[in-house]
Structures are given as C-alpha cells and as structure tokens.
N, CA, C and O atoms as CSV, one atom per row, in Angstrom:
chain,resi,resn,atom,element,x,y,z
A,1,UNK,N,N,71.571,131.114,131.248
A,1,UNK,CA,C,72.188,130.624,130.030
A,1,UNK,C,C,71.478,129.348,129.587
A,1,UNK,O,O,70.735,128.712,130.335
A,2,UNK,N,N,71.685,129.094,128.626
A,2,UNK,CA,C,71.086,127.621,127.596
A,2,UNK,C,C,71.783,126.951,128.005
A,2,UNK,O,O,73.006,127.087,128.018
A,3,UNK,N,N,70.949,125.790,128.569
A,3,UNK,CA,C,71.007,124.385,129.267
A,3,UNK,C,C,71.698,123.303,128.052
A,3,UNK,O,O,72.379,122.332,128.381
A,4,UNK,N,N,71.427,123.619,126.759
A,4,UNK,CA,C,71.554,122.580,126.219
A,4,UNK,C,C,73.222,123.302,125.515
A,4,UNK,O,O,73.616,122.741,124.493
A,5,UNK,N,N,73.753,124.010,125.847
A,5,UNK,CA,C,74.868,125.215,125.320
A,5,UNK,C,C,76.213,124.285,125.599
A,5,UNK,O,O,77.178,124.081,124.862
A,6,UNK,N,N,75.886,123.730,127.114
A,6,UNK,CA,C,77.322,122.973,127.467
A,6,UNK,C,C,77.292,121.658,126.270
A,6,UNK,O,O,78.330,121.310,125.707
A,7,UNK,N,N,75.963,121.013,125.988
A,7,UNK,CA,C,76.232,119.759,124.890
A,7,UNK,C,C,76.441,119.781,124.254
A,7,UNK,O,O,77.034,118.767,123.887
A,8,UNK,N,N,76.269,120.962,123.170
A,8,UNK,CA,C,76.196,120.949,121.974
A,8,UNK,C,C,77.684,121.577,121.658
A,8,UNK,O,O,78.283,121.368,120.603
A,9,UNK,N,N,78.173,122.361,122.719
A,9,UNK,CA,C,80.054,122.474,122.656
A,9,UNK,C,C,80.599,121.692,122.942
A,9,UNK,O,O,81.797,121.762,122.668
A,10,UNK,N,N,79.937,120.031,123.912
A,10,UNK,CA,C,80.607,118.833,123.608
A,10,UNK,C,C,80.571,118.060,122.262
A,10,UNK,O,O,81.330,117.292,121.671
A,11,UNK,N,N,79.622,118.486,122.091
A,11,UNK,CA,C,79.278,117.402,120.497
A,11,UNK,C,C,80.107,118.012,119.365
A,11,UNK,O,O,80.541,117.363,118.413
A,12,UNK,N,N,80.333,119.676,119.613
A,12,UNK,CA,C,81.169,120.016,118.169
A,12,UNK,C,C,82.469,119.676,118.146
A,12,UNK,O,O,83.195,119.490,117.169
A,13,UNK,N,N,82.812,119.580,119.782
A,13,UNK,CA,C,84.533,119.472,119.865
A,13,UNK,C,C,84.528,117.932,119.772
A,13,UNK,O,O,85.654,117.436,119.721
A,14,UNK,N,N,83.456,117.050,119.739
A,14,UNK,CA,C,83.931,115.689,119.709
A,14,UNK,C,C,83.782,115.438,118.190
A,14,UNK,O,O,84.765,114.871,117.713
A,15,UNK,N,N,82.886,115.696,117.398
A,15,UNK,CA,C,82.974,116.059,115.914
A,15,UNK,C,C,83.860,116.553,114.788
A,15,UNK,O,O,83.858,116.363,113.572
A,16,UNK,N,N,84.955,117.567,115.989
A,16,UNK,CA,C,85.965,118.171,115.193
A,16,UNK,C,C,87.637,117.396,115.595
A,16,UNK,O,O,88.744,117.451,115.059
A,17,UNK,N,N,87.178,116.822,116.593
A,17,UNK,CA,C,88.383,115.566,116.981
A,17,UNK,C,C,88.204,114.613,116.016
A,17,UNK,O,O,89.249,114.223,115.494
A,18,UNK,N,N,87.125,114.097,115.604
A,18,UNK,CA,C,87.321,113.197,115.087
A,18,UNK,C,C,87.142,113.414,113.156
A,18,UNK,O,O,87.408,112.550,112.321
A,19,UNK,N,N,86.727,114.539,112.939
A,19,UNK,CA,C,87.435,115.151,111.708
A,19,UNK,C,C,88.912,115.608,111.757
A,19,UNK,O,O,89.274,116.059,110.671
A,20,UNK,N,N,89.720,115.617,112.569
A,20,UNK,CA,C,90.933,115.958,112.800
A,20,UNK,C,C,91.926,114.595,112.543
A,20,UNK,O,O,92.870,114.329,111.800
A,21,UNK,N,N,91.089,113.836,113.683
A,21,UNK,CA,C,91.692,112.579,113.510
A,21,UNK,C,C,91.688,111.749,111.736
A,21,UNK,O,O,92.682,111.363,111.120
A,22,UNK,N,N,90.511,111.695,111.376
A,22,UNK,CA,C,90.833,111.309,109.921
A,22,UNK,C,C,91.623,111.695,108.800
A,22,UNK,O,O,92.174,111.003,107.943
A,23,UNK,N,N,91.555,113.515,109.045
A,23,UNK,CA,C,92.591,114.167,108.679
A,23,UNK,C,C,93.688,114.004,108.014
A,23,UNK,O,O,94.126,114.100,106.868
A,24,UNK,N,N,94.166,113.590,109.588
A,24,UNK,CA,C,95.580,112.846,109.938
A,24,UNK,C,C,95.829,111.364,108.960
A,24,UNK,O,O,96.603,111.138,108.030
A,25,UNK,N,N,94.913,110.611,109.567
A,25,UNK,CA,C,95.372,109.487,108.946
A,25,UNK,C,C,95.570,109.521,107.504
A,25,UNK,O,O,96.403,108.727,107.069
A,26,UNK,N,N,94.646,110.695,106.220
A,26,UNK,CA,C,94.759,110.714,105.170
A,26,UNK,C,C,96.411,110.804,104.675
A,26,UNK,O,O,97.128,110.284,103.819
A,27,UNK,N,N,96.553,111.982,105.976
A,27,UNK,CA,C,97.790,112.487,105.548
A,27,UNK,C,C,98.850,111.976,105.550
A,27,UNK,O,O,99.807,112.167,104.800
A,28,UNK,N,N,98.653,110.855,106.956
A,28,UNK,CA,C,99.991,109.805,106.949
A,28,UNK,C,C,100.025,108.958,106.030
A,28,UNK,O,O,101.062,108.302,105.930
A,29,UNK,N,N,98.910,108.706,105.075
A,29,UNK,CA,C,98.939,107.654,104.210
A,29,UNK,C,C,99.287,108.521,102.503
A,29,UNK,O,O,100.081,108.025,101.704
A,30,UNK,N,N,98.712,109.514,102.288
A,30,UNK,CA,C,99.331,110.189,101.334
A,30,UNK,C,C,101.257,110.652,101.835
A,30,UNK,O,O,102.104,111.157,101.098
A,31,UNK,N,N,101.342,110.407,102.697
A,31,UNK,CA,C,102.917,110.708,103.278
A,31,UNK,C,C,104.165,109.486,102.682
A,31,UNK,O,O,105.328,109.431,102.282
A,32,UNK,N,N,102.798,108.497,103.001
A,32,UNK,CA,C,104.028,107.301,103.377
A,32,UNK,C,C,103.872,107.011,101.423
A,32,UNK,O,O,104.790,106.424,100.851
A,33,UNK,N,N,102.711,107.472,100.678
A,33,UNK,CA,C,102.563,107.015,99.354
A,33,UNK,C,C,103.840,108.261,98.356
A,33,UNK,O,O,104.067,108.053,97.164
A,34,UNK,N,N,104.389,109.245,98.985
A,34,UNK,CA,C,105.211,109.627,98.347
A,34,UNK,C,C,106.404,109.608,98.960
A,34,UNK,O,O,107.252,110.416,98.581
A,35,UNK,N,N,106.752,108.548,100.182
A,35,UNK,CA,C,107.974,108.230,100.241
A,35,UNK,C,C,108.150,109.407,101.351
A,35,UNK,O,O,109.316,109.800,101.402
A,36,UNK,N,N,107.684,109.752,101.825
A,36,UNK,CA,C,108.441,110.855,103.364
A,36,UNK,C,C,108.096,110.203,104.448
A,36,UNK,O,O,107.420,109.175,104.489
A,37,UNK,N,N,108.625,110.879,105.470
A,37,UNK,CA,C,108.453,110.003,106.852
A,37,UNK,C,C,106.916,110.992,107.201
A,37,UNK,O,O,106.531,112.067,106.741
A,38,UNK,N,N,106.493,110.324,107.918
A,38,UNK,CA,C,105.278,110.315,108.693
A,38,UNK,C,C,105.691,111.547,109.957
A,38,UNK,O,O,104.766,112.144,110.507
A,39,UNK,N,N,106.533,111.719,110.176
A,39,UNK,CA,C,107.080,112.786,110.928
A,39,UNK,C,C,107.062,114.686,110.555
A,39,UNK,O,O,107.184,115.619,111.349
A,40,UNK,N,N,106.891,114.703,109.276
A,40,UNK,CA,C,106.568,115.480,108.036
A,40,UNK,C,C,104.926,116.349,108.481
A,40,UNK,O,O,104.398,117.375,108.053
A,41,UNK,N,N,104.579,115.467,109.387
A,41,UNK,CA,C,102.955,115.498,109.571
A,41,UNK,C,C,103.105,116.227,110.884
A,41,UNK,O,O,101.958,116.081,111.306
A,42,UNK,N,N,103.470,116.623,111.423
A,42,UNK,CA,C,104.131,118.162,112.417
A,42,UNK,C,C,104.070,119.486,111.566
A,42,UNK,O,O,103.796,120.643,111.887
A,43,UNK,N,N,104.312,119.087,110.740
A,43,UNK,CA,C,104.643,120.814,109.944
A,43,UNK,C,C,103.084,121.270,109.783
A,43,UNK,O,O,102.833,122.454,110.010
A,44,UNK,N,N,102.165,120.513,109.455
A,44,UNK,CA,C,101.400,120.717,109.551
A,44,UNK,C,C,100.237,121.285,110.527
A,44,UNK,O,O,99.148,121.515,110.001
A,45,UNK,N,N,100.362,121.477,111.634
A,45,UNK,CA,C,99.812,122.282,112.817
A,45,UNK,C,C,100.461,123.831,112.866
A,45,UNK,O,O,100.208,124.720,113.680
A,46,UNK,N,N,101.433,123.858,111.662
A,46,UNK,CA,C,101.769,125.632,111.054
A,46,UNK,C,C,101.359,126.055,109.878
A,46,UNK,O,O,101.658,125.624,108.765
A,47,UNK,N,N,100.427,127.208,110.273
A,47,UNK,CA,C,99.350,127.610,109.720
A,47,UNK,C,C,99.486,128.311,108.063
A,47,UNK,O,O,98.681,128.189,107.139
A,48,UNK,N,N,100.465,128.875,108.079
A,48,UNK,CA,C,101.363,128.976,106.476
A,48,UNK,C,C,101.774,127.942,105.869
A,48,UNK,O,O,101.362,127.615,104.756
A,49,UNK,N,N,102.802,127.186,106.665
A,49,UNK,CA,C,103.488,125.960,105.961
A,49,UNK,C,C,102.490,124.759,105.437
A,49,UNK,O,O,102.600,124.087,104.412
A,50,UNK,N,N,101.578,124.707,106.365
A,50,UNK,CA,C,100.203,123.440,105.975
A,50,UNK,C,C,99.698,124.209,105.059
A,50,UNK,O,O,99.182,123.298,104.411
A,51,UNK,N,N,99.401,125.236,104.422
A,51,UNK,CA,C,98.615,125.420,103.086
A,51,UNK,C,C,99.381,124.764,101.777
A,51,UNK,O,O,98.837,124.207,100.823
A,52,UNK,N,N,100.922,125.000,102.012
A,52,UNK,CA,C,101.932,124.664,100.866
A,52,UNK,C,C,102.076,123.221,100.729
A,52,UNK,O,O,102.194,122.541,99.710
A,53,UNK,N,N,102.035,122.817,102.230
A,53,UNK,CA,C,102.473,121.488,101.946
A,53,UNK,C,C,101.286,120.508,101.120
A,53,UNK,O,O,101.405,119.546,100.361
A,54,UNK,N,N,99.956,121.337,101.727
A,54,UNK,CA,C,98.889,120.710,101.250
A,54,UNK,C,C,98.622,120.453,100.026
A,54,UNK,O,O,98.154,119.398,99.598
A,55,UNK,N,N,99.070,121.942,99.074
A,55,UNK,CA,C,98.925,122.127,98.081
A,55,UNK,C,C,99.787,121.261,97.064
A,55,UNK,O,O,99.380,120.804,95.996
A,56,UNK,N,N,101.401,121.089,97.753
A,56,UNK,CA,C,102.658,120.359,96.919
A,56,UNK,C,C,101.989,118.805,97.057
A,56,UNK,O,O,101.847,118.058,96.089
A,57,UNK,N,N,101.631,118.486,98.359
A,57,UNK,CA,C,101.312,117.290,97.914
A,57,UNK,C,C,99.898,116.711,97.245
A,57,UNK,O,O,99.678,115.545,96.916
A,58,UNK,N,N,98.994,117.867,97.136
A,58,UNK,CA,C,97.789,117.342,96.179
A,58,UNK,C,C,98.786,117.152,94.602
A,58,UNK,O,O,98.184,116.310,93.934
A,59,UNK,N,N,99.345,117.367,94.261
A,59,UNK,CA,C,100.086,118.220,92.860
A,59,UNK,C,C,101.328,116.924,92.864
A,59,UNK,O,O,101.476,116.366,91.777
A,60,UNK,N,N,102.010,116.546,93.768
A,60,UNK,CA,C,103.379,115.411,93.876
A,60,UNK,C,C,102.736,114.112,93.445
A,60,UNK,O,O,101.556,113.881,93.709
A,61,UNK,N,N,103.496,113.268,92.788
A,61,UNK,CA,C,103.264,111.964,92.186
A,61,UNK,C,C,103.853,110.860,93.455
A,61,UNK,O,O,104.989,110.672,93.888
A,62,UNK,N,N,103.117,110.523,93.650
A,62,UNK,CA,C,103.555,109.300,94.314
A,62,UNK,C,C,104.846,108.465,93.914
A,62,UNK,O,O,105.214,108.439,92.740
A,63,UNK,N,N,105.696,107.610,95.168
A,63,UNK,CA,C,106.946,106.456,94.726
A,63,UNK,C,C,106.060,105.654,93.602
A,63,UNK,O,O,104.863,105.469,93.819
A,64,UNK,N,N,106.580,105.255,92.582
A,64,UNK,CA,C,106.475,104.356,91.208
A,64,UNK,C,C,107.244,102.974,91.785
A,64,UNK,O,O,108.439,102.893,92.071
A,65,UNK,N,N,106.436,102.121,91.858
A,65,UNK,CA,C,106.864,100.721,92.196
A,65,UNK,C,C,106.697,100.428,93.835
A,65,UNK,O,O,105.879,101.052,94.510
A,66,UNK,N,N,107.515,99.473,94.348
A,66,UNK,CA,C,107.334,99.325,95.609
A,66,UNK,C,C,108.199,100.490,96.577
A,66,UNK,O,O,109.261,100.864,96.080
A,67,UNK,N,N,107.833,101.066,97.871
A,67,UNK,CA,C,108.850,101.836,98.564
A,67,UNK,C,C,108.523,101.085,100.191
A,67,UNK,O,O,107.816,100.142,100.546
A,68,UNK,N,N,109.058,101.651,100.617
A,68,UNK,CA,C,109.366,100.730,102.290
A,68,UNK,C,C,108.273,101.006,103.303
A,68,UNK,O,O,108.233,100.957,104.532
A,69,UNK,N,N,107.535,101.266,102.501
A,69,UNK,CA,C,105.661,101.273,103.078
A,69,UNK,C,C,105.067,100.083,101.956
A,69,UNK,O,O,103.968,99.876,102.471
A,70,UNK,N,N,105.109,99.374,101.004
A,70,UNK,CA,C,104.664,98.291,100.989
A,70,UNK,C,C,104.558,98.309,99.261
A,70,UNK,O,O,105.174,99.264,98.787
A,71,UNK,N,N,104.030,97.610,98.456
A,71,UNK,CA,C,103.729,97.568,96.920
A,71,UNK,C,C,102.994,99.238,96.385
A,71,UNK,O,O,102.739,100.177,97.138
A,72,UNK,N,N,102.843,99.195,95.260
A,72,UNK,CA,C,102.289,100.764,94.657
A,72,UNK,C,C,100.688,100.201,94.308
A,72,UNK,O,O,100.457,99.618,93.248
A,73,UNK,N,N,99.509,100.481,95.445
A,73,UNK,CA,C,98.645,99.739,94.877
A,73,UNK,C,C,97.575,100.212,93.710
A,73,UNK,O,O,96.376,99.939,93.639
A,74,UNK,N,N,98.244,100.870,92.972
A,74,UNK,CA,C,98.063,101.178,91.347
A,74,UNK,C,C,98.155,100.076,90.426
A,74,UNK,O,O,97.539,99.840,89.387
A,75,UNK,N,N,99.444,99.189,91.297
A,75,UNK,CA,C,100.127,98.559,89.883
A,75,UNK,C,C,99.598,96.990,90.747
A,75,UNK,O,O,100.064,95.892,90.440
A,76,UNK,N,N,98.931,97.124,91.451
A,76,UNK,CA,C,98.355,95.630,91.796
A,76,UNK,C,C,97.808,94.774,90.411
A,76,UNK,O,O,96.733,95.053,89.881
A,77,UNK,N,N,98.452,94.003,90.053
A,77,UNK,CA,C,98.084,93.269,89.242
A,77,UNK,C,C,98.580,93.546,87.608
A,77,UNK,O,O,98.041,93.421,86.509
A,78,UNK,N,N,99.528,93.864,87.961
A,78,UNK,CA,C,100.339,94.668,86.245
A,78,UNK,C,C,101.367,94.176,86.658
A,78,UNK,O,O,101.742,93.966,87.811
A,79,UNK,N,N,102.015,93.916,85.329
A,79,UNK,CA,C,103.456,93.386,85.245
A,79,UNK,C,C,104.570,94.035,86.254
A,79,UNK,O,O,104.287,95.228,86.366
A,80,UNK,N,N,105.442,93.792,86.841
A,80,UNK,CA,C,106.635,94.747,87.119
A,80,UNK,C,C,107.512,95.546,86.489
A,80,UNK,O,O,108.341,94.846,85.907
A,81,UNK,N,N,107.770,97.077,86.291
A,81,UNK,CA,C,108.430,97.410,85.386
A,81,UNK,C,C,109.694,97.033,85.172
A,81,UNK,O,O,110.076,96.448,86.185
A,82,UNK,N,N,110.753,97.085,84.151
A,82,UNK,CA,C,112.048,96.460,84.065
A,82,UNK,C,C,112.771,97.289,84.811
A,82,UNK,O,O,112.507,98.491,84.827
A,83,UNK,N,N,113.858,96.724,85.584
A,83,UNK,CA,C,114.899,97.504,86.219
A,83,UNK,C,C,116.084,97.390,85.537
A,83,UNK,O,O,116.554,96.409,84.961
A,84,UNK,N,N,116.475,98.395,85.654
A,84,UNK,CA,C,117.935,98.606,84.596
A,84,UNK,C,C,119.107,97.942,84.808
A,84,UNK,O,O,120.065,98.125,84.057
C-alpha cells in the first residue's frame, strides 16, 4: 500500500475538522444575531433538518436593535430607534 496514504487521510480529516469547526462558529454567531440560543446548533448534525434550518436562516432577518448577545452591529453609529 501507499506510504504516503496514512498522511494524506491525516491531513484531510485535520482540514475537515477545522472546516467544521468554523462552520460552527458562523453558525453560533448567525444564531445568537437572530436571537435563538446557541443550543439550536444540535439540530444541525440532522441531515434533513440542517438543510431547512440552513435555508430559514439564510432568508430570517436578524433582532433589530440591541438583544442579550450585545448591540445590532448594523446600527453602530446611527441614531437609536424610538421606543414606544
């Protein structure tokens, strides 16, 4: 067998960990920008449900103003809207 066979199946699985890993972080941060818990990010390792969710949240508008992940940094530097 090819000598170089065992490295290069280390190098893809360390390549695809760490495309996995960024993944993730996109997702916790598009998570926390429409206001869901970060916990939400489980459903996703199911192979039907992660196409939908993927899809609802390319397509979902983000919290408008501040939410309990921090300011809307859209509106960095714009007035505050009026609250009723």
């Amino acid at each position: 067998m090819y000598e170089g066979y065992k490295y290069s199946l280390i190098m893809w699985w360390a390549i695809n960990i760490a495309i996995f890993c960024a993944c993730l972080e996109v997702l916790e941060s598009r998570l926390q920008d429409a206001n869901i818990d970060s916990a939400v990010a489980i459903l996703f390792l199911i192979p039907v449900i992660n196409l939908i969710l993927v899809i609802t949240l390319c397509f979902m508008a983000g919290t408008v103003g501040t939410n309990q992940y921090g300011e809307d940094p859209r509106q960095k530097g714009m007035p505050k809207p009026p609250t009723a």
